[in-house]
N, C-alpha and C positions, 0 to 999 in steps of 0.2 A: 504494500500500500504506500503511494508516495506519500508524504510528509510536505505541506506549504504554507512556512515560517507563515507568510502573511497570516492565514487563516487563524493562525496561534497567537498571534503575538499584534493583531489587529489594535488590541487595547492601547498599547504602545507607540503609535505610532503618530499619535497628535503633533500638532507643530502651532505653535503661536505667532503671533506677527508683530510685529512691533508699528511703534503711530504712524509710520513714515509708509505702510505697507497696506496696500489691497488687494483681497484675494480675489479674481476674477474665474470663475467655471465657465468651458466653451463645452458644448457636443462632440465628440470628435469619433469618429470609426477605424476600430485596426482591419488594415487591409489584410493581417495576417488569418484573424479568425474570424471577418466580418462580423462584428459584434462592437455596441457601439460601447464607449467609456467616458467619463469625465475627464478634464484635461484642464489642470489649475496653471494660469497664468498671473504673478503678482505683479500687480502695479503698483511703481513707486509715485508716492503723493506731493513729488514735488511742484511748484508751480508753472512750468514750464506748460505751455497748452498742444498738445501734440497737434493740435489741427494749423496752428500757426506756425511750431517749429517742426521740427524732424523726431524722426521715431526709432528706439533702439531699443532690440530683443535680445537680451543677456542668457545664453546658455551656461552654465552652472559646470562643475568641474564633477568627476565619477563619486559617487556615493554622499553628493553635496546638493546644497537648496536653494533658497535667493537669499540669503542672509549674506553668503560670499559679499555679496556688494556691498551690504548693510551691516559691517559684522558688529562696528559697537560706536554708535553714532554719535553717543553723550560722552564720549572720551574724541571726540573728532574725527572718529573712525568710520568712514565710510565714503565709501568709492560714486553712490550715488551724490551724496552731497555733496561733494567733495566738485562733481562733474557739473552740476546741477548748477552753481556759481559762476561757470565759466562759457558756458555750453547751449543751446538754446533745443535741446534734447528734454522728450518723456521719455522716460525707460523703465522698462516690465521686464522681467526675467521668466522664463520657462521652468514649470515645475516637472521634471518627467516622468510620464507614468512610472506611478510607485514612490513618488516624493511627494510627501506636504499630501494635501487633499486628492491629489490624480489618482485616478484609479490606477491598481496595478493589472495589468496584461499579460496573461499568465503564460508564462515561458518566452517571455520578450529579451531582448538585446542589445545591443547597440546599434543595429541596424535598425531594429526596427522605431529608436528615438530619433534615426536620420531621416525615416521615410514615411513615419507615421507624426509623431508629436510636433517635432520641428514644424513640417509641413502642415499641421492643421494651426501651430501657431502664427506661424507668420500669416498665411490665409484669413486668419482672425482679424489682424493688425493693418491688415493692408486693405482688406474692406470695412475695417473700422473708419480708417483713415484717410480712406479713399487716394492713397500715394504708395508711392515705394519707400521701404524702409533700412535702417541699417541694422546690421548683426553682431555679435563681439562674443567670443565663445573661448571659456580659459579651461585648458587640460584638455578632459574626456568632452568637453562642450566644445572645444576649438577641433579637436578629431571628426565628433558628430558634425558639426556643419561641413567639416571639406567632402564629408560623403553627402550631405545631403545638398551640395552646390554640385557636387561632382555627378549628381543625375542617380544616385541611387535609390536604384525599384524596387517595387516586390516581384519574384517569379518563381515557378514553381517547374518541377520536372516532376513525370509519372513513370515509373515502376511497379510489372507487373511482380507478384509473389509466387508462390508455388504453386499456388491455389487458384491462380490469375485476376486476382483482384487488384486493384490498381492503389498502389501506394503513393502518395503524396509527399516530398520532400520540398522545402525552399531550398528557394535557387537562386536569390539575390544577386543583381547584378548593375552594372554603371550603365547609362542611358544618355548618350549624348542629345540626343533631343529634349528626353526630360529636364537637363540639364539646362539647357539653354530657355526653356519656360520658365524654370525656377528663377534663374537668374534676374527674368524682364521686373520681380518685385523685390528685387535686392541695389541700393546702391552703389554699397560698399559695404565688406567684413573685414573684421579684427579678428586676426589668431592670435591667442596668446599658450605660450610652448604649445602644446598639443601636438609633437611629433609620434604620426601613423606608426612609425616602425621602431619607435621605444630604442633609436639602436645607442648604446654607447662603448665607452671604451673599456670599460672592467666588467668582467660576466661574473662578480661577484656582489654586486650592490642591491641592498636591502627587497629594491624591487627586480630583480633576476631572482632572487631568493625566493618571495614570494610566490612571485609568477609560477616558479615548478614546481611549488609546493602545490599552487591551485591546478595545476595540470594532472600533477599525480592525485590527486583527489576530484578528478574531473566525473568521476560515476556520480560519487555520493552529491556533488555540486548540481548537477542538472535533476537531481529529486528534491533541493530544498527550495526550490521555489522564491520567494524573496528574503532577502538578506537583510535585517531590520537591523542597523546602528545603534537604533535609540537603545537596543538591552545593553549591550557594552555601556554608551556614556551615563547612563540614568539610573543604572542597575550592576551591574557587573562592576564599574570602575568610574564612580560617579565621582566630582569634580566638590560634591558639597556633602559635612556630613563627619564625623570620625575620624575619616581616613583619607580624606580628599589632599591632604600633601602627597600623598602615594599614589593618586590616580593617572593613570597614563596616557592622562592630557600632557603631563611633564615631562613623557619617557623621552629618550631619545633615537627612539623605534619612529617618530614624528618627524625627525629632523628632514628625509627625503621631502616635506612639504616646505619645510622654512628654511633659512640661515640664521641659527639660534639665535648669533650677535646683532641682529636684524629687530628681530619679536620680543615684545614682552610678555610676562607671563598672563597675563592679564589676557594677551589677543588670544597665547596659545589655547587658554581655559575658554574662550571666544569660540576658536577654530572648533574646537573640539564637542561643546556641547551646543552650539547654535547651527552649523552648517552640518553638519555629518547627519545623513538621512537613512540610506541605504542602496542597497542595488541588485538586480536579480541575478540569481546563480551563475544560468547563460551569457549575460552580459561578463561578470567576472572569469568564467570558461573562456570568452572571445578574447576579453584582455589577454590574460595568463597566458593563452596561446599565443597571441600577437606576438609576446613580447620572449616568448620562446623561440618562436619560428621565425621572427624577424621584422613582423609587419601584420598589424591586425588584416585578419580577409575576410570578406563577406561570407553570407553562408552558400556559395557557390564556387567558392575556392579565391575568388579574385583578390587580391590587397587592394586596402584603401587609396593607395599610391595611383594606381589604374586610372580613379576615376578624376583625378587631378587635371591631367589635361585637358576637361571640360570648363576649368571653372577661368573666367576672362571679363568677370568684373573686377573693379579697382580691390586689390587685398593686400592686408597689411600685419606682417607676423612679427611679432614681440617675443624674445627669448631673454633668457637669466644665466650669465656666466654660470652658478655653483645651483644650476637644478639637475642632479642626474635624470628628472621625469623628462626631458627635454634640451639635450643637452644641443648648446647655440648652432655650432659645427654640423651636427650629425642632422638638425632638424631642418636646416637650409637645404641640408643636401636630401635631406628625405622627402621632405614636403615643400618647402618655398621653390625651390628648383624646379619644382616641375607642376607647379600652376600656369597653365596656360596665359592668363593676365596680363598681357604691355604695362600694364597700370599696378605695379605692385613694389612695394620697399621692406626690407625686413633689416631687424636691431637688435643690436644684445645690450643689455644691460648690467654694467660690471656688479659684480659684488652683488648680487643679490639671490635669493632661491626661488623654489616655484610657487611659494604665494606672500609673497613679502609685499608685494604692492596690493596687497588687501589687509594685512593684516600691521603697517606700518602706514601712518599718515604721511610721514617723510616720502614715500614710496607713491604715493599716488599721484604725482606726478609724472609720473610713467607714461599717463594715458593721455598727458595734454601735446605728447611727440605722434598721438595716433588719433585723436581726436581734432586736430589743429590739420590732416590730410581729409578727415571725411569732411571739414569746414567748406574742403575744396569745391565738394557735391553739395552745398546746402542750395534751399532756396533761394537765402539771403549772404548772396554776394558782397 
């Protein structure tokens, strides 16, 4: 009998919003099981009027929520505000199925948040709005939009069995056409790290480690169904309470997310119990392989790299000298190299790790080197 975390551990899974935050529920249908699901987009309540200015849909990092942006406002921390002062942007972040209020999709992916949730978000935004809008996607969200720029579909191959009944398999795969549709309600995007092919230079760091530890446990992974965060920070290894000096918000099991000398303990306890949501088995299976084999692939075999040379609106990648998730070198050569795009620049930013420009106000400057290029597409010249 399989076993699905969600079903169990449902009670746990609430998420609160902070004043700055609206949670917005759209219809949305998975192409996978035709079946339709909620699909929570937060909008931030800054004053900016998205029908006068420009529109931006923040994809969120693997196993994270919309709080990344917002992570602790009342100490100056936070990437919406922060933008919001300088910027004549609305901006709303993507909850995806299985984060915050979206429904989860049972045995979903990361494909299928490229060519399901993405796409019913921005579809949302753009007849909201009746315009095209911009994108900014950090980590496993900056991965997710180059597949879902890159034209990634849903498809299916049939096999018969012994018995000749017709077996259904996905078969996911890049769609240069579909691609170039998606494209016509996109601007311009912002990658930040988010390198497809995870490659670097030591096959011994934290996340190589992990990775084959999730690959040698790949049976038991595709029967637990969703992966709930909230037991570990709230329950398991809770931040308030006894023993919260020793909770492993502190460890240094964390650091592949920060530059210690960067964060305070203050964001880390932040990072740790405000954004960490969860994420489905599959989707963790799809990593861990990626990052084994060399390059996440669709579930048709293809790598995410493939669908790159579709995407040829203006895009612009942001990398961090000391992130092994993305390391500057290997992520040009992986992914910015091979975006089709005339209209694209990428930057490394010394000294820093892979979420230090969320989790450090000094750091959010970052974004006025990326945001000061999509100024270039506004309405208002």
């Amino acid at each position: 009998m399989k076993v699905y975390i969600l079903s169990i551990f449902i009670i746990f899974s609430g998420l609160s919003y902070s004043a700055n935050q609206k949670s917005l529920m759209i219809k949305a249908k998975s192409s996978k099981n035709q079946k339709n699901y909620q699909l929570e987009i937060i909008e931030f309540l800054n004053k900016v009027d998205g029908k006068q200015g420009e529109v931006l849909l923040f994809v969120p990092g693997y196993f994270q929520n919309a709080y990344s942006w917002d992570l602790l406002p009342e100490k100056g921390i936070s990437i919406v505000d922060y933008l919001s002062k300088k910027y004549p942007f609305k901006f709303y972040s993507l909850q995806p199925n299985g984060i915050g209020k979206s429904d989860y999709v049972k045995r979903s992916d990361t494909d299928d948040i490229a060519i399901d949730d993405i796409d019913h978000a921005v579809k949302f935004l753009e007849k909201k709005y009746k315009k095209k809008i911009y994108l900014f996607g950090h980590s496993n969200g900056s991965i997710t939009l180059q597949a879902y720029l890159g034209g990634l579909k849903r498809g299916n191959s049939y096999t018969k069995n012994k018995r000749g009944k017709i077996k259904t398999r996905s078969a996911n795969y890049f769609s240069e056409s579909l691609a170039k549709k998606r494209q016509t309600k996109i601007k311009a995007v912002g990658l930040s790290a988010g390198n497809i092919c995870m490659t670097d230079a030591d096959d011994g760091t934290q996340l190589d480690s992990l990775s084959k530890f999730g690959v040698r446990i790949k049976a038991i992974n595709k029967r637990l169904g969703w992966i709930n965060a909230k037991i570990l920070t709230r329950f398991l290894s809770p931040t308030r309470g006894p023993f919260k000096k020793w909770s492993l918000a502190y460890h240094k099991f964390w650091e592949f997310l920060y530059h210690r000398d960067n964060v305070s303990e203050e964001a880390m306890k932040a990072l740790y119990d405000k954004t960490l949501s969860g994420t489905s088995a599959p989707t963790l299976v799809q990593y861990s392989e990626g990052v084994v084999s060399g390059c996440i692939r669709n579930t048709s075999g293809q790598t995410y790299q493939e669908g790159l040379k579709n995407i040829n609106i203006p895009a612009f990648q942001m990398t961090y000298s000391l992130d092994p998730m993305a390391v500057p070198e290997f992520t040009k050569k992986d992914d910015f190299d091979h975006i089709n795009s005339l209209d694209k620049e990428f930057i490394a930013f010394e000294n820093q790790g892979h979420e230090d420009f969320m989790m450090n106000a000094k750091y959010h400057k970052n974004l006025d080197w990326l945001f000061d290029r999509f100024m270039k597409y506004s309405v208002k010249k």
